[in-house]
Each structure stands twice: as structure tokens, then as C-alpha cells.
C-alpha positions as CSV (number, residue, x, y, z in Angstrom):
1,X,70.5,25.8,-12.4
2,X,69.9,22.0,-13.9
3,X,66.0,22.3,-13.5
4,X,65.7,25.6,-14.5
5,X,67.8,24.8,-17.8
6,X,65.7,21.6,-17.7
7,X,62.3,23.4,-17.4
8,X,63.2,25.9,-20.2
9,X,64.1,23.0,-22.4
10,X,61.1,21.6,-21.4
11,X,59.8,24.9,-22.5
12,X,61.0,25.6,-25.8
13,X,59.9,21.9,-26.8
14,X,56.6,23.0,-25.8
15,X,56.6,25.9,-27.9
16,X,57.9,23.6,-30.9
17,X,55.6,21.2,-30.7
18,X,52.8,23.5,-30.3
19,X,53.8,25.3,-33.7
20,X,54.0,21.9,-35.4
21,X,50.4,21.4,-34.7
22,X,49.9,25.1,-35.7
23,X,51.6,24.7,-38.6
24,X,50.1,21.2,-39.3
25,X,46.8,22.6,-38.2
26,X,46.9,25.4,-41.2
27,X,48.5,23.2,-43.9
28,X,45.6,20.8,-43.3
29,X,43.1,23.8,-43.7
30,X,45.2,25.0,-47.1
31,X,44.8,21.2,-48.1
32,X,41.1,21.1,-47.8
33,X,40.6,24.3,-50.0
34,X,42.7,23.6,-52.6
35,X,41.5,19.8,-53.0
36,X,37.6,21.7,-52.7
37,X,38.7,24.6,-55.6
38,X,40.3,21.3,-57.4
39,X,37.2,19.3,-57.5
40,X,35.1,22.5,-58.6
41,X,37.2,23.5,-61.3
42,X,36.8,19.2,-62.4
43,X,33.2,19.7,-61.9
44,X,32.8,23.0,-63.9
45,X,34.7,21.5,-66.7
46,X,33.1,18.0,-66.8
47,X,29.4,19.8,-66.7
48,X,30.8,22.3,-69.5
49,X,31.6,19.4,-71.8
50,X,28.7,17.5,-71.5
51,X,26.5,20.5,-72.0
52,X,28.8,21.5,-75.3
53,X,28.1,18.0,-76.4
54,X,24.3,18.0,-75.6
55,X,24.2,21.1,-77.8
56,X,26.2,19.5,-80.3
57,X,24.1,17.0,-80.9
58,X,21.0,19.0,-80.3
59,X,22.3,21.3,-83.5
60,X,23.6,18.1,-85.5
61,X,19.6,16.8,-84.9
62,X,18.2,20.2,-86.0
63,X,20.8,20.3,-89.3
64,X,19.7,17.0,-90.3
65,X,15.8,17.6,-90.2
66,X,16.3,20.9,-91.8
67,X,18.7,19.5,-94.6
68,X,15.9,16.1,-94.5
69,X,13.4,19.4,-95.4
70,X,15.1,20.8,-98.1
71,X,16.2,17.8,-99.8
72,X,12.3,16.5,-100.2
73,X,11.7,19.9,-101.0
74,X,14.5,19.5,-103.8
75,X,13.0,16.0,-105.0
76,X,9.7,18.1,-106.1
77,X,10.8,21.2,-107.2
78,X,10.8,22.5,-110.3
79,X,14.1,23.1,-112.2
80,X,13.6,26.7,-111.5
81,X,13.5,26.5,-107.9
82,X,16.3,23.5,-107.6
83,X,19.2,25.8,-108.1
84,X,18.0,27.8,-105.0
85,X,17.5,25.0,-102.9
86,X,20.7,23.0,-103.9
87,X,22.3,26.7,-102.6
88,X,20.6,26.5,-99.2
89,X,21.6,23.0,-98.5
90,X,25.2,24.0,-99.6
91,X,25.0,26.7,-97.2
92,X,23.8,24.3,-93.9
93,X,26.1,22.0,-94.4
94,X,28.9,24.7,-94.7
95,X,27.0,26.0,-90.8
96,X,26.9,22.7,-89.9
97,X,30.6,21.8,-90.4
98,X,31.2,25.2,-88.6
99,X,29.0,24.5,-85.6
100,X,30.3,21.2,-85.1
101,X,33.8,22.0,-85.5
102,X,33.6,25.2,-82.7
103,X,31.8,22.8,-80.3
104,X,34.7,20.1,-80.6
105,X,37.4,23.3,-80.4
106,X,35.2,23.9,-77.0
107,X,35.4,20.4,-75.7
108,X,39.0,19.9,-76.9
109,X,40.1,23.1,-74.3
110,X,37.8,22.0,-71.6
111,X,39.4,18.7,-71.9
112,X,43.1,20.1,-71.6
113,X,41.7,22.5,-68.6
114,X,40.8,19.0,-67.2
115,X,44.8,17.7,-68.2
116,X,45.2,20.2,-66.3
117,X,43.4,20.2,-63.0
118,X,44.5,16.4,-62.9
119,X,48.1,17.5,-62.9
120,X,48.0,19.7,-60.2
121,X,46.0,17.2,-58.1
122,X,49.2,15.1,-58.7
123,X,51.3,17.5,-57.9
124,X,49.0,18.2,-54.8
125,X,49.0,14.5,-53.9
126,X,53.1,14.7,-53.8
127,X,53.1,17.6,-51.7
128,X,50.9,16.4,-48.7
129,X,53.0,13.2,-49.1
130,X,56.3,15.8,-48.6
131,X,54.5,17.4,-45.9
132,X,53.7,14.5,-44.2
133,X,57.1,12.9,-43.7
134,X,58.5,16.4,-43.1
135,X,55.9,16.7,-40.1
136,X,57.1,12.9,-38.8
137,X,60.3,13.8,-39.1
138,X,60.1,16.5,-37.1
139,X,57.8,15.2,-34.6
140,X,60.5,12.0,-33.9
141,X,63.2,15.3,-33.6
């Protein structure tokens, strides 16, 4: 009656153990996606800003030349015409202002998307830690 308590004992440990690992096996997997989706939601973001910026400045170049255009343009007109062109350089520097300041609305969100992303790979950090003593406890059980 000893051994056969002793062998299913012997058993059931087996069975535990073997779900640890099973459950250790599929945390592991869960870990790996989430730190993969993690670093491709950083990567979108970071590639987002940069290209928001390049366009940025791309735009800020083009106002410039067009606004360096209209303002030799201004410095040889004739009265007549200056009133027009005074108008159109009041009107790029109002598109200009508007441009620049949806671009830096863009990067500002991209940038708290990114806030973001960085606290859930903290609070991803702190969970594997969690899971990890949970797993030695149980294993020294």
C-alpha cells in the first residue's frame, strides 16, 4: 500500500512538474510576442517621427525659397503689384505656421504613443520578473 501511495505521489509530482514546464513553456512563447509586437509598435512610431520631421523640414525649405521668391519679387515691383505680393507672402507664412504646427501635433502624439509603449515594456519587465520567482517558487515546492 506504501509503494503504491509512493508511486502515485511520485505520479502526481510528475504531472506537476510537467505542467510547470507547460505553463513555463507558453508564458515564454506569450513573452516573445508581446516583447516582438512591443518593439514593432517602437519601430513604427520612431520611423513615423522621423519621417514627419523630414517632411517638416522638407516643407519649412520649400516655404522659405517660395517666400525668398516673392520677397525679390516685392523689392522690384511696382507699387501696383506690391499690395498683391505683400498678400501672398501673408498668406504662406499663415500655411507655413499651419503646416509646421500639424507636423509637431503629429510628432507630439507619436511621442506619447512612444510614453506609452515604454510603460508597458516596464510593466512587461515586472511581470516576467513576477513570473519568474512564482515559477522558482514552485519548482523548490
Amino acid at each position: 500500500a506504501e509503494e503504491a501511495a509512493t508511486a502515485l505521489l511520485n505520479e502526481k509530482e510528475n504531472e506537476f512538474q510537467n505542467k510547470i514546464a507547460e505553463l513555463d513553456e507558453r508564458a515564454k512563447t506569450a513573452k516573445a510576442d508581446h516583447e516582438t509586437k512591443l518593439a514593432e509598435l517602437r519601430a513604427k512610431n520612431e520611423e513615423d517621427i522621423a519621417r514627419i520631421k523630414g517632411e517638416m523640414e522638407a516643407k519649412s525649405e520649400e516655404y522659405e525659397t517660395r517666400e525668398r521668391d516673392l520677397k525679390e519679387k516685392l523689392a522690384e515691383a511696382t507699387s501696383w503689384d506690391k499690395d498683391e505680393l505683400l498678400q501672398r507672402i501673408e498668406t504662406l507664412a499663415k500655411e507655413k505656421h499651419e503646416a509646421q504646427s500639424t507636423s509637431e501635433r503629429e510628432v507630439k502624439k507619436n511621442e506619447e504613443l512612444l510614453k506609452q509603449v515604454g510603460g508597458l515594456e516596464s510593466q512587461a519587465t515586472a511581470l516576467r520578473a513576477e513570473h519568474e520567482k512564482a515559477l522558482e517558487s514552485l519548482k523548490t515546492e
